[in-house]
N, C-alpha and C positions, 0 to 999 in steps of 0.2 A: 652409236648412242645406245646405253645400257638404259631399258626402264626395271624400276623395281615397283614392287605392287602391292604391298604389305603394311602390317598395321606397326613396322615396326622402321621400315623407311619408304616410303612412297614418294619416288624421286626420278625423274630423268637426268642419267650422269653422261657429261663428255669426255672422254678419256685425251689426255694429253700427257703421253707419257713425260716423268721426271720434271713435267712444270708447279708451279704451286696447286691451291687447291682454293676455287671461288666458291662460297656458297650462295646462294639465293634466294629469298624470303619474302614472299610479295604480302597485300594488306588483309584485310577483312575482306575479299572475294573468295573463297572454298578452293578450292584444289590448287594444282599444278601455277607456280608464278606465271604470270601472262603480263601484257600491256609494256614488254621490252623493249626497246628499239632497237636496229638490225645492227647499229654501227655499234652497243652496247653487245650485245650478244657475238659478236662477230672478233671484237675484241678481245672479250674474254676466253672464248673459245681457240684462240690463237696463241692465248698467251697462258692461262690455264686449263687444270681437271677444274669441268664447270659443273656445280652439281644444282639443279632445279629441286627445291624442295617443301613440298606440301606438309603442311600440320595439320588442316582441319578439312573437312565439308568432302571428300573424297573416299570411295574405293571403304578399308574400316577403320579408317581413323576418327577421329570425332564429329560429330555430326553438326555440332553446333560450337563457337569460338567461345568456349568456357573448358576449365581444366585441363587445361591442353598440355602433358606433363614438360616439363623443362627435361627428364630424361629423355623424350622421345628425341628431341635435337639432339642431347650431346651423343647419343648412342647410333641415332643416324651418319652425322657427320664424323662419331669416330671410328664406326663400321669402312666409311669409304677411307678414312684417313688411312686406316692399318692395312688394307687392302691393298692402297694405290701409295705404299710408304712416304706418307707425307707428314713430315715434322709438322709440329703447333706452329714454330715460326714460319711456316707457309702454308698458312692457312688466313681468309682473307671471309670475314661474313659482312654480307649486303643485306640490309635489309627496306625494307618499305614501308611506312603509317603502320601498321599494327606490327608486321614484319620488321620494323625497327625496333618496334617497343620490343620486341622479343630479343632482337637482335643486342640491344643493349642489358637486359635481364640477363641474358645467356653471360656476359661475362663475368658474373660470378659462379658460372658452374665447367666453365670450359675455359683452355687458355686458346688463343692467335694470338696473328701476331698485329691485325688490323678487323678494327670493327666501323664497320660503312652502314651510316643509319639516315633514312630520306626522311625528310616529314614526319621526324618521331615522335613519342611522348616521351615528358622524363618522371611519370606515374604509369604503376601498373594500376588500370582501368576495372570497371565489372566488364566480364565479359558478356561476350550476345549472344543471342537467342537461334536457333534458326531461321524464325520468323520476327523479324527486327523490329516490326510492328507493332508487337504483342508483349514490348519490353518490359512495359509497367508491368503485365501480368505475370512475367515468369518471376520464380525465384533469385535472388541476385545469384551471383557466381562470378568466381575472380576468371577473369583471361587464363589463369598459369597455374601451374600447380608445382611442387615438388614432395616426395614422399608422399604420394596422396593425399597433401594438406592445399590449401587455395593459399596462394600470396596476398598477402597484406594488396586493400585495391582501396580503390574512390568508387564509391557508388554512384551510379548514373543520380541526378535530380532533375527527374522529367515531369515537366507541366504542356497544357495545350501550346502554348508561342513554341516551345522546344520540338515540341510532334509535326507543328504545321511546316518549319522548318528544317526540322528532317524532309517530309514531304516532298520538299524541297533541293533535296542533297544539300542541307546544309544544317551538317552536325555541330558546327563551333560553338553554338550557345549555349548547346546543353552539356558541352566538355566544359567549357569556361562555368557555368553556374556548380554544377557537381565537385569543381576543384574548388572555388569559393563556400560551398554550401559544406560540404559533404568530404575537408580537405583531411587525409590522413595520413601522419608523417612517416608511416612506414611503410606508406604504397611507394615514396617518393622512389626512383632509382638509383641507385650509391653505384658508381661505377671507381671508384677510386683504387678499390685492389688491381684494379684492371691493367696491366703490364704493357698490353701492346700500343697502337695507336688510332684514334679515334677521328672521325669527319661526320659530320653533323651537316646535313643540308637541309633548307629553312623553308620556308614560305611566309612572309608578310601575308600575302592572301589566302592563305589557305582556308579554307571551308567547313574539312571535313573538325577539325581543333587548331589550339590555337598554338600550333608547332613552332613557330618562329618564339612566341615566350619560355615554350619549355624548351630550345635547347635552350635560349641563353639561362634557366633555371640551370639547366645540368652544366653549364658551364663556368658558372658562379658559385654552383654549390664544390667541386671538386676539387679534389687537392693535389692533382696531377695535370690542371691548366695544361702544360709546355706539352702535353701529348694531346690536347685535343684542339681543331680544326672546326670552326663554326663558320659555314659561309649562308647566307639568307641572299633569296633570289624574287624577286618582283612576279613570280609566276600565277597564274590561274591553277585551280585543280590541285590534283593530288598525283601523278602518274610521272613519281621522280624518276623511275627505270627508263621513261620514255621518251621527257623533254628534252631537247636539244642543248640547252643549257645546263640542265642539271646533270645529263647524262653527260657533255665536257667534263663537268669539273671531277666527276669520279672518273672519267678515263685520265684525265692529268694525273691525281692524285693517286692516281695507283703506278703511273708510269714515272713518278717521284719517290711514290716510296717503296715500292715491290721490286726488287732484284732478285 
């Protein structure tokens, strides 16, 4: 296992010579993806170069989940791609609740040839704070940036029910009230240039937003349907890397369509 430690990929990579190339993008927890499961990791490491990769809260990369450049990913991932010669069509990004939002963003700035998104948004968000608390008080700021400008976002619309229920770990209300309050059609995400192929996995319950309506948003809104995979799971929580079911369906679906 290679770690790198810089502001410019901060990543643990598994080498696997001549296989494709997995990326990995966990949610709004700061550093290094966590919260995997053994038979996910085990998997991938088997069968690709697996690379673990941090955006924010780490080492010098951003300190807080705002501006966080959209080059920093493609120059990460194509740092290892040219390294470890691995074509765009084997190339494979996972991502997680924020780690999808990203993961889905990213495909208008990079090609693969499969994008794997848990519990996404299909809006680029404001992004947070260090101190998640203190939300109303900072400055807004988009999640994402590119050329040093902030992406088009939905501004959080936080009142007290919204805070108590953060409190709570339960962010849905104040993601559902801010998309109804606060909706802007160019935070939405366009994934439609998007070449490769797409799996969207859902949550009816989910907590943290309200993922199960935004994919089918992204899947209604797109004009490359025949390539995208929307499946919703009856699950608690948010820790799609982890569950036993959600973690099936992306091992299936890769062993379908990744040769």
């Amino acid at each position: 296992m290679e770690q790198y430690r810089s502001n410019e990929i901060y990543a643990d990579f598994y080498e696997n010579g001549g296989k494709p190339l997995a990326v990995i993008m966990s949610g709004s927890r700061p550093g290094l993806p966590a919260n995997i499961s053994d038979d996910l990791l085990n998997y991938l490491k088997w069968n690709f170069n697996l690379l673990l990769l941090a955006y924010y809260g780490i080492g010098d990369l951003p300190k807080s989940l705002e501006m966080v450049p959209m080059e920093y990913f493609t120059k990460a991932i194509n740092f290892i791609k040219e390294k470890h010669n691995v074509p765009d069509n084997k190339v494979i990004i996972i991502g997680q609740s924020k780690g999808g939002e990203a993961a889905l963003v990213l495909t208008n700035y990079m090609k693969s040839a499969i994008t794997i998104a848990c519990v996404p948004s299909s809006y680029v968000f404001q992004g947070l704070p260090e101190d998640l608390f203190r939300i109303y008080e900072a400055q807004p700021k988009a999640s994402w940036s590119f050329n040093n400008k902030e992406l088009p976002y939905i501004k959080f619309n936080i009142d007290e029910a919204a805070m108590d229920d953060a409190k709570n770990n339960n962010f849905c209300r104040c993601h559902e009230i801010s998309i109804e309050k606060n909706f802007n059609p160019d935070a939405v995400i366009n994934i439609d240039a998007y070449k490769g192929k797409v799996l969207l996995i859902s949550s009816g319950n989910d907590s943290y937003w309200p993922s199960k309506n935004m994919c089918n948003t992204l899947v209604k809104n797109s004009k490359n349907k025949d390539n995208i995979k929307h499946i919703s799971l009856n699950l608690e929580g948010h820790s799609f890397l982890k569950y036993d079911e959600s973690v099936k369906e992306i091992i299936n679906y890769l062993k379908a369509n990744v040769r």
